[in-house]
VONU-96194 format. One record per residue: residue in one letter; z, y, x negated of N, C-alpha, C in turn. Coordinates in pm, 1 decimal. Layout:
<sefis>
 res      n.w      n.v      n.u     ca.w     ca.v     ca.u      c.w      c.v      c.u
   A        Z        Y        X        Z        Y        X        Z        Y        X
...
</sefis>
This chain:
<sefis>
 res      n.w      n.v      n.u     ca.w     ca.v     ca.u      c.w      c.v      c.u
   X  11851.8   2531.6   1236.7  11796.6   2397.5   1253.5  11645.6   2401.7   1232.4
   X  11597.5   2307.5   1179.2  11455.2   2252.2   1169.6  11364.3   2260.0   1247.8
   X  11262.9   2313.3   1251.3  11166.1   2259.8   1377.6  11105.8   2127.5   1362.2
   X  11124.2   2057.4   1439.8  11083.4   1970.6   1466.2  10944.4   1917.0   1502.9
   X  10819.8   1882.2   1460.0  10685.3   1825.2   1499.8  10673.2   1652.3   1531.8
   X  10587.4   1655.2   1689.6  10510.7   1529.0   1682.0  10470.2   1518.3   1577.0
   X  10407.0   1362.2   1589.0  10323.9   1301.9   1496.6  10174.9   1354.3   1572.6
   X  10123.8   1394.4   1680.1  10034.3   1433.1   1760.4   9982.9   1571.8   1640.4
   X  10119.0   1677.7   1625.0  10107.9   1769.6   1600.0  10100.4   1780.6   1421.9
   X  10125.0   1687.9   1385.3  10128.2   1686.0   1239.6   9995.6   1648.4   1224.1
   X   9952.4   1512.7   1283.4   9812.8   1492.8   1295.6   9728.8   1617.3   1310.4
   X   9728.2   1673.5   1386.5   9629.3   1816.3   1371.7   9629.4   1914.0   1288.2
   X   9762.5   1920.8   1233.0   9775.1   2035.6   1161.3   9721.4   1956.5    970.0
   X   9741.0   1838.3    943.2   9690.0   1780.8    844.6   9525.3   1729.5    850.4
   X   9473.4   1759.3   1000.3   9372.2   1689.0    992.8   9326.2   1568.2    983.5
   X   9368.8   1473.4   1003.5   9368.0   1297.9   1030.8   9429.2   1272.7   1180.4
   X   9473.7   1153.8   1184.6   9482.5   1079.3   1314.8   9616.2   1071.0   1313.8
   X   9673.3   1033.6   1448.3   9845.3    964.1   1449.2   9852.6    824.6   1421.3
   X   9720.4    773.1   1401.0   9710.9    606.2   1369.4   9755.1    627.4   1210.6
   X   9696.6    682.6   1145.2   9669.8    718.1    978.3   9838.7    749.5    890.3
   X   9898.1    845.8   1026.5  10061.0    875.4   1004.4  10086.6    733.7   1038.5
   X  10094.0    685.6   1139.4  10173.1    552.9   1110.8  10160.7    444.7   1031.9
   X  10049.3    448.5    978.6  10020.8    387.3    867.6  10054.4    409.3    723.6
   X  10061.4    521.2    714.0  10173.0    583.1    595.2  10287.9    562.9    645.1
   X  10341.8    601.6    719.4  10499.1    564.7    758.5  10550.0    420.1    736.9
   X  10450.2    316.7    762.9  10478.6    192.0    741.0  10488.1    144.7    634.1
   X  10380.5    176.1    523.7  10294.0    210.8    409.9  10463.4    277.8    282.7
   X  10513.2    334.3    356.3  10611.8    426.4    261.6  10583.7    577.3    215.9
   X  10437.5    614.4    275.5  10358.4    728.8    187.7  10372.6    824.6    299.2
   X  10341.6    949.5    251.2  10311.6   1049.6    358.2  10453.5   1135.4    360.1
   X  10426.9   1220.8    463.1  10559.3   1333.0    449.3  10725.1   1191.5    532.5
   X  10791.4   1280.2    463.5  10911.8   1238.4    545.6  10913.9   1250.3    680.3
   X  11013.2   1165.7    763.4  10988.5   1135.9    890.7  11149.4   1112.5    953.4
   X  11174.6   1154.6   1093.4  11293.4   1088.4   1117.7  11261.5   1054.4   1240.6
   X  11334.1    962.2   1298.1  11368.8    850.1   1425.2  11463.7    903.1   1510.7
   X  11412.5    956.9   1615.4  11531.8   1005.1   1732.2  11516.4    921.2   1816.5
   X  11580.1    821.4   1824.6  11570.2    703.5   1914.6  11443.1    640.6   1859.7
   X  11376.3    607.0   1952.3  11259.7    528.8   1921.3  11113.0    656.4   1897.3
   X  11173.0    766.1   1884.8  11076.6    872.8   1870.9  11027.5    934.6   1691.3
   X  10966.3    958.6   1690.0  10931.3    957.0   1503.3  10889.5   1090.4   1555.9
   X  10960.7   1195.6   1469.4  10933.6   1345.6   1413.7  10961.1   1377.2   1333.1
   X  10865.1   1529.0   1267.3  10851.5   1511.3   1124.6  10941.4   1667.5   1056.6
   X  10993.8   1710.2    985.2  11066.6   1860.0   1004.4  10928.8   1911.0    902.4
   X  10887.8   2050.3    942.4  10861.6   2103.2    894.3  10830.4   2144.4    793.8
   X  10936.5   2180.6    707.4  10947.5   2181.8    572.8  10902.3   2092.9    528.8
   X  10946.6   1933.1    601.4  10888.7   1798.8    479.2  10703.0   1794.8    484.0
   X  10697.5   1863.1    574.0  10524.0   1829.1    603.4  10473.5   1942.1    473.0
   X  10587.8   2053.1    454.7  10474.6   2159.2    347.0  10559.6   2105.3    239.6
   X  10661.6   2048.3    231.2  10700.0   1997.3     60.1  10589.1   1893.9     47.5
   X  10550.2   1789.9    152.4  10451.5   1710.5     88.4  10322.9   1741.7     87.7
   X  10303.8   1856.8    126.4  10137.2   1933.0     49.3  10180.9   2014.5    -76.3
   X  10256.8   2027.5    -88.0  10296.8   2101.9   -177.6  10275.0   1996.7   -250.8
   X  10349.0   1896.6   -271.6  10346.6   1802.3   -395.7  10210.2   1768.8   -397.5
   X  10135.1   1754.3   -340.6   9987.8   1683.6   -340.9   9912.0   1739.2   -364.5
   X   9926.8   1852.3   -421.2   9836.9   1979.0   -430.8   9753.3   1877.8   -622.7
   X   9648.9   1929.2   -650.8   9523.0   1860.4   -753.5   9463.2   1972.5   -761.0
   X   9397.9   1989.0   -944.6   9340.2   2088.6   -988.6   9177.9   2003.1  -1018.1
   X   9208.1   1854.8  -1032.4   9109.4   1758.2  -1056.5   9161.8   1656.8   -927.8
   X   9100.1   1519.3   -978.2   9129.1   1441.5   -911.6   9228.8   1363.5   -959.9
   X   9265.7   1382.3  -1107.5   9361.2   1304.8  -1219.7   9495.8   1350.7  -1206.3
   X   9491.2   1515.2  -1162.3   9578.9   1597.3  -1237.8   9641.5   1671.8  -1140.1
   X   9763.6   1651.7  -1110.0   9860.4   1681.3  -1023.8   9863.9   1878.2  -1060.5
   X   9902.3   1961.5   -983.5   9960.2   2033.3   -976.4  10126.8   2074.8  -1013.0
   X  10158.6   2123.3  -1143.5  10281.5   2111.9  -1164.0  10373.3   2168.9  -1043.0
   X  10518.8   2121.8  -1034.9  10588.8   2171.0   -962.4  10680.2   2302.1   -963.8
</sefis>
């Protein structure tokens, strides 16, 4: 199974706020997210697949996959 992260803890480990995650979450953007009840956590993996994807050699130019 997954480990599981707050949004507290994703916030720190990305460096921004938990306001900024919910604003992507609302937004559609940002790592994947799931809902355990009324609780929002993020797995692991989705937090480094979406640095992974976001990775830039410029500001134009994506990092191939």
């Amino acid at each position: 199974m997954d480990e599981l992260l707050t949004p507290e803890e994703v916030a720190e480990w990305f460096k921004t706020s938990t306001k900024m995650l919910a604003n992507d979450r609302y937004l559609g953007r940002g790592p994947r997210f799931i809902k355990v009840g009324k609780y929002v956590r993020y797995r692991v993996a989705d937090c480094k697949a979406y640095l992974d994807a976001n990775q830039y050699t410029r500001t134009d130019t994506r990092v191939p996959a």
